[in-house]
C-alpha positions in Angstrom: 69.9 93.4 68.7 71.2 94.0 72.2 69.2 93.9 75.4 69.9 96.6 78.0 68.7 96.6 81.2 68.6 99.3 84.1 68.7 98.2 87.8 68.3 100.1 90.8 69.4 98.6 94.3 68.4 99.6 98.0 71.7 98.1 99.9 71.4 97.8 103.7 73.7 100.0 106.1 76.0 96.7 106.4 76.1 96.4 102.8 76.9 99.6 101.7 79.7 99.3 103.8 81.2 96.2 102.2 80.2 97.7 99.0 82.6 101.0 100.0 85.3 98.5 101.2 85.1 96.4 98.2 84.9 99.6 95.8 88.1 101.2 97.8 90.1 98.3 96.8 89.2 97.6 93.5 90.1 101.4 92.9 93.6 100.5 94.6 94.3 98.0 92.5 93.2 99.5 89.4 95.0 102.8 89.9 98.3 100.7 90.9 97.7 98.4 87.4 97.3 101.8 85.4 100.5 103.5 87.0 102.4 100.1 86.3 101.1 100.2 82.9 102.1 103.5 81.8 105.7 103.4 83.2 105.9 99.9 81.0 104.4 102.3 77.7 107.3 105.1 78.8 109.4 103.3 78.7 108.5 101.3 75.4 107.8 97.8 76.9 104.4 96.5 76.2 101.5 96.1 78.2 101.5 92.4 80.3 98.5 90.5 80.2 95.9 90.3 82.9 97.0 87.7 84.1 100.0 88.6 85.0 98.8 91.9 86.7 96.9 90.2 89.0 99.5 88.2 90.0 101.6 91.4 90.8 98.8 93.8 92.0 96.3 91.5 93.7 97.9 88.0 94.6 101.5 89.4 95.4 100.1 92.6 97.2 97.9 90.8 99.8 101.3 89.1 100.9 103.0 93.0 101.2 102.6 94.9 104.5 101.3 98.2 102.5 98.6 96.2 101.1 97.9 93.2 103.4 94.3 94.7 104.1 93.2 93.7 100.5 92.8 90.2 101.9 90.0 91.6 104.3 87.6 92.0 101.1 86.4 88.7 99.6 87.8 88.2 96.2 83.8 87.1 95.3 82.1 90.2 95.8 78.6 88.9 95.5 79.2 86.5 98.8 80.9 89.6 100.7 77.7 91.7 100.0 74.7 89.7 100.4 76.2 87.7 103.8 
């Protein structure tokens, strides 16, 4: 049998901005991974692993000038949001 649970938060002004920052780039990086992804299955090349698409869309990225400001998040959300 599995448990579900249902929780409802009340974030503070601050934190619903870090919350909308960290949300923003976890949508840029996801939509960057998915577009990666399906120009690999066009093209008939499997899918790499995870690991390797965080190398490329999160470590490599934060050293780019397009995508420098995903360093400004923290890469442990709970720390960035409760501060």
């Amino acid at each position: 049998m599995k448990a579900r649970f249902k929780y409802r938060i009340y974030p503070t002004p601050g934190q619903k901005h870090r919350l909308a920052k960290l949300f923003g780039c976890v949508r840029v990086v996801w939509n960057d991974s998915l577009n990666y992804c399906n120009e690999l299955y066009k093209k008939g090349n499997k899918k790499p692993s995870n690991a390797e698409l965080q190398k490329i869309f999160i470590t490599q990225a934060k050293k780019t000038e397009n995508r420098e400001w995903l360093s400004v998040v923290s890469n442990i959300p709970r720390s960035a949001i409760f501060e």
